[in-house]
C-alpha positions as CSV (number, residue, x, y, z in Angstrom):
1,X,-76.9,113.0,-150.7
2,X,-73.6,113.4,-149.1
3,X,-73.1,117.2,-148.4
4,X,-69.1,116.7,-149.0
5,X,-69.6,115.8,-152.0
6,X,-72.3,118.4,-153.0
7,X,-71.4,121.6,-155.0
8,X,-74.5,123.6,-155.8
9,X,-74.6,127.1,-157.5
10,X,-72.4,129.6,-156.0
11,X,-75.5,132.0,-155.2
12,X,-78.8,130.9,-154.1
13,X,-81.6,133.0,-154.4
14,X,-85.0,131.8,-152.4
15,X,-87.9,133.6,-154.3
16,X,-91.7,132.8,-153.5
17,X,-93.1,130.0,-155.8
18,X,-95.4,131.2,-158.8
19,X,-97.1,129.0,-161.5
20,X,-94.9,131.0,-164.0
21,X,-91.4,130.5,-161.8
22,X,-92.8,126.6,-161.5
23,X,-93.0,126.7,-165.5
24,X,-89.7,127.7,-166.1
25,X,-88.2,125.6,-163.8
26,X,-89.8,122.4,-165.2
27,X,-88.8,123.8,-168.5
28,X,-85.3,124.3,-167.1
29,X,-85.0,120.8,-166.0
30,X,-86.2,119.3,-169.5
31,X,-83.2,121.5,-171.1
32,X,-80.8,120.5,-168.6
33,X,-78.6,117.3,-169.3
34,X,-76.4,115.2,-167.0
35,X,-73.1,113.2,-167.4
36,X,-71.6,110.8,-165.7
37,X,-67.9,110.3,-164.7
38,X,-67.2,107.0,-163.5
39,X,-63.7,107.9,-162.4
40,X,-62.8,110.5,-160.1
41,X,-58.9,111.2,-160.0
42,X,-57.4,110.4,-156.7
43,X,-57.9,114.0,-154.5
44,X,-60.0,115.6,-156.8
45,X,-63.0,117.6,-155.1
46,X,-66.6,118.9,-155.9
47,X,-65.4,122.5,-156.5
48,X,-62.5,121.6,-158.6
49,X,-64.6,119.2,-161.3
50,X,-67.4,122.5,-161.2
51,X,-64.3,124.5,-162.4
52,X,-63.0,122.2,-164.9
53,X,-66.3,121.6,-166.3
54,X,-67.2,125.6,-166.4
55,X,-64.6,126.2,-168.9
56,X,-66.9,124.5,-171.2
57,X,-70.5,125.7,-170.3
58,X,-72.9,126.4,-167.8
59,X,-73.0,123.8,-164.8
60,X,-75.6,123.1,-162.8
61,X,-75.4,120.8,-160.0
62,X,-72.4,118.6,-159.1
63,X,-72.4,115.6,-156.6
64,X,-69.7,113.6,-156.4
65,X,-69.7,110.1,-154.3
66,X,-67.4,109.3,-152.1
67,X,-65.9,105.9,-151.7
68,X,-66.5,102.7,-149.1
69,X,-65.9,103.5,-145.9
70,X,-64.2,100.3,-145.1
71,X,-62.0,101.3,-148.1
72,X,-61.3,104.7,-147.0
73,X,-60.8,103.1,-142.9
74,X,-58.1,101.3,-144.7
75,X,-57.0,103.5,-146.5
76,X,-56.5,106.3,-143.4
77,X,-55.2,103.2,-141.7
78,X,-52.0,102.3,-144.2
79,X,-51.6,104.9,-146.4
80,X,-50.4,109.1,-145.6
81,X,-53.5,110.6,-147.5
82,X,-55.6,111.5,-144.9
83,X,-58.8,113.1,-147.0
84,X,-62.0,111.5,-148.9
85,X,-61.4,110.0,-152.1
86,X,-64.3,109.9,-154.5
87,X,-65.2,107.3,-156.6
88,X,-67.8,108.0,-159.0
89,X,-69.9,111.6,-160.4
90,X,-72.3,113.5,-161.9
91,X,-72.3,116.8,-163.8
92,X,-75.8,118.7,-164.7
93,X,-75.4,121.3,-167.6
94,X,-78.3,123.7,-168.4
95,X,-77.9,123.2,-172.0
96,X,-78.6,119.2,-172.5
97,X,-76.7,119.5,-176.3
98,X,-73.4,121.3,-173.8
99,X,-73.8,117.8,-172.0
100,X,-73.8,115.9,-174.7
101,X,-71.1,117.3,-176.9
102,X,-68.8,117.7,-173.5
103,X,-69.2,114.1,-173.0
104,X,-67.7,113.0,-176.6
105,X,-65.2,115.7,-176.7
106,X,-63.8,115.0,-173.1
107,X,-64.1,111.1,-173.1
108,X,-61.2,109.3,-172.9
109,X,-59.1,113.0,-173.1
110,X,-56.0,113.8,-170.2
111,X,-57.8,116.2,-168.2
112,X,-54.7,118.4,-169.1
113,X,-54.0,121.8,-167.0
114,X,-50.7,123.4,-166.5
115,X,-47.3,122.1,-166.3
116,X,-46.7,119.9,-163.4
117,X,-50.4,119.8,-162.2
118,X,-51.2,117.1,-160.3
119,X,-53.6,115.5,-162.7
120,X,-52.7,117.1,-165.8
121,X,-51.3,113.0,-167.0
122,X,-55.1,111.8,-165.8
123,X,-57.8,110.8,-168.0
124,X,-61.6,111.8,-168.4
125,X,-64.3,108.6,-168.5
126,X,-67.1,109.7,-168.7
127,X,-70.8,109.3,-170.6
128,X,-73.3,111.4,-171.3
129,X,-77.3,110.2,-169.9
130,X,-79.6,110.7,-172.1
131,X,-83.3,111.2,-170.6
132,X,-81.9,110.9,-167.4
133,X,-82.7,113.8,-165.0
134,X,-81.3,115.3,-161.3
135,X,-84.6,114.2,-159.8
136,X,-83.3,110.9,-160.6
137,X,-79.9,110.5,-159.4
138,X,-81.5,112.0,-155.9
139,X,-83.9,109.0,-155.7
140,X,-81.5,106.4,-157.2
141,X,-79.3,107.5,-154.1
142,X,-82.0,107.3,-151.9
143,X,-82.8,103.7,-152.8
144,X,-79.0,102.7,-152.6
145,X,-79.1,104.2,-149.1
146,X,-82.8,102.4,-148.2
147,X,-80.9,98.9,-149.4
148,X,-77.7,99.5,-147.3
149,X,-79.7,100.2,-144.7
150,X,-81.7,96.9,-144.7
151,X,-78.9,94.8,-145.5
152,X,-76.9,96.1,-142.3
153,X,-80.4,95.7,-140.2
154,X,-80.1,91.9,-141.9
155,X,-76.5,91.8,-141.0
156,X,-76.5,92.8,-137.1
157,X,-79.8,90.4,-137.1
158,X,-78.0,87.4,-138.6
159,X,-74.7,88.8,-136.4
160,X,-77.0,88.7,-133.2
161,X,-78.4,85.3,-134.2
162,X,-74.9,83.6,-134.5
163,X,-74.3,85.8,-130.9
164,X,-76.9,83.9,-129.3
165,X,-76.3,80.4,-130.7
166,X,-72.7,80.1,-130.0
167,X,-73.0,81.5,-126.6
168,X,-75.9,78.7,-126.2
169,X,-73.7,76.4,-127.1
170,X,-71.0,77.6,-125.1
171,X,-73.4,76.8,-122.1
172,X,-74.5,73.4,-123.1
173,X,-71.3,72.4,-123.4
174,X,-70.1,74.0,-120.3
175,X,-73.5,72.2,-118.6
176,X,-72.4,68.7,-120.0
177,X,-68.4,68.9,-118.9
178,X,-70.1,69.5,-115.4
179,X,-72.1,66.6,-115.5
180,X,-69.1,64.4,-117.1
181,X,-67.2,65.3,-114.0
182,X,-69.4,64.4,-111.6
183,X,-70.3,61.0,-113.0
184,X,-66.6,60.4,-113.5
185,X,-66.3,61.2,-109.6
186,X,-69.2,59.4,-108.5
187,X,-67.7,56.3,-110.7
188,X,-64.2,56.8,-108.7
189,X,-66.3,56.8,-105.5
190,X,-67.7,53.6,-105.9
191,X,-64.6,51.6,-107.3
192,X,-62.8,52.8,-104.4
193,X,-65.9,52.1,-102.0
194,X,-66.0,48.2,-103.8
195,X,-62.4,47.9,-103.0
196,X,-62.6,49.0,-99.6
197,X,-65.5,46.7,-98.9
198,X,-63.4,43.8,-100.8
199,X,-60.7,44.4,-98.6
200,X,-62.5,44.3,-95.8
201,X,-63.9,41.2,-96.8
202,X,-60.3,39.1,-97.3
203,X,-58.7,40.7,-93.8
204,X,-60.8,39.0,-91.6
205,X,-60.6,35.6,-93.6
206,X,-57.0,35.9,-93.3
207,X,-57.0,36.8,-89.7
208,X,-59.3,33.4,-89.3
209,X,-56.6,31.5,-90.9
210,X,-53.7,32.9,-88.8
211,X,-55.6,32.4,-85.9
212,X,-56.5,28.6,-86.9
213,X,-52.9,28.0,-87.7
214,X,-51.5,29.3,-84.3
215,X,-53.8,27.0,-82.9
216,X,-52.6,24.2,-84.6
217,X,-49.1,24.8,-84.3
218,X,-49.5,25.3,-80.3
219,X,-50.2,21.7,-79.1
220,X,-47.4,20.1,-81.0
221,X,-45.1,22.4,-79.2
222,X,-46.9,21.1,-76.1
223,X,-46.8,17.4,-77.1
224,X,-43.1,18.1,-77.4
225,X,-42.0,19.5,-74.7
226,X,-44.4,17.7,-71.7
227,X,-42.7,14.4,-72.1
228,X,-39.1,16.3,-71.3
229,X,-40.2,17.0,-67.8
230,X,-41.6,13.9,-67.3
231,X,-38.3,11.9,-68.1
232,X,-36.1,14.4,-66.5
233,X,-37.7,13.8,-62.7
234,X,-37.6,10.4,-61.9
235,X,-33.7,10.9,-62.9
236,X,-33.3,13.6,-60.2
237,X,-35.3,11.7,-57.4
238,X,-32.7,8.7,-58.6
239,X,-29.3,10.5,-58.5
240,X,-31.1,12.5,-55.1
241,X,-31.6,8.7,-53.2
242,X,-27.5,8.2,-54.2
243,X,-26.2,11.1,-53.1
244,X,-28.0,10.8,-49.3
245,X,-27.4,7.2,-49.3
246,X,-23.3,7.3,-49.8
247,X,-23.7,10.2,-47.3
248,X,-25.9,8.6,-44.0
């Protein structure tokens, strides 16, 4: 049990344990009677439902339970009350027939109070449990914890599970860009390598066919040109033979 929501007697005795003090508390227990309020008014405390409930007989024990904690994060988070709202309850009376007769008197009723109290306009839900005992609602709580404590230990499991596989496949993928990269540069590589070698290839051919067309355009320019001198010096030795003739 939650000890915030936990109001006990107001004075507790601790006396050794006898068979006849074991008697009467099992005989106690079977006179006691419990009720349940499903709805606790928004603020209302432990103390404050023992004191509204003493006005009509002995109570017991009273536990009250307090509400989600993601709710109550939230509500901290956006709202101005600041202090634990309770959900739920239960009421132990000594006197099972109190119990019972509180819970049909009280059902469905305003809780009432003074003018201007703050939940003098709310209203009681509430049932009486028949056969149902404090020993009960103690291990009933118990088992609710035991199963919220599983289903979180199945809930960081399954967390940690989806952890491991999407960091896993964080990696892979991260392992496969690598290797795209590198085949996309070793594919660049070797186009540029096979164009290289192509060009290669073509300069020299070209070069070859330069060359063979210099050398075919070179003895033309010879054939032209040798005849030239060979008409041009007969004339000179002709006009030289004139010129020393008119002169000796």
């Amino acid at each position: 049990m939650d000890p915030s929501g936990f109001a006990g007697p107001s004075e507790k005795v601790v006396k050794p344990l006898t068979p006849e003090a074991l008697a009467a508390f099992k005989a106690a227990q079977d006179r006691a009677g419990v009720i349940y309020i499903s709805r606790i008014p928004p603020g209302m405390r432990p103390a404050k439902v023992r004191h509204l409930m003493s006005a009509y007989g002995e109570v017991g024990r009273v536990y009250l339970q307090q509400e989600d904690p993601k709710r109550a994060y939230l509500r901290r988070k956006y709202t101005s009350t600041k202090k634990a709202h309770f959900t739920e309850g239960w009421v132990e009376f000594k006197d099972k027939r109190v119990a019972r007769s509180v819970a049909e008197m009280l059902n469905a009723q305003p809780i009432g109070g003074k003018k201007g109290s703050r939940w003098r306009d709310d209203v009681w839900t509430m049932k009486y449990l028949p056969k149902f005992k404090w020993h009960m609602l103690t291990e009933q709580i118990a088992h609710e914890a035991a199963v919220r404590q599983a289903q979180l230990r199945v809930e960081l499991s399954q967390s940690r599970k989806e952890q491991r596989e999407y960091l896993k496949n964080v990696e892979l993928a991260r392992v496969l860009d690598k290797r795209a990269q590198r085949k996309r540069k070793a594919d660049g590589d070797g186009d540029k390598g096979a164009q290289e070698g192509q060009e290669a290839e073509t300069r020299p051919q070209k070069q070859l066919k330069q060359d063979e067309d210099g050398s075919a355009r070179a003895p033309t320019k010879e054939k032209r040109k040798k005849p030239k001198p060979a008409e041009t010096r007969p004339e000179a030795a002709a006009q030289l033979d004139s010129v020393l003739g008119s002169i000796f």
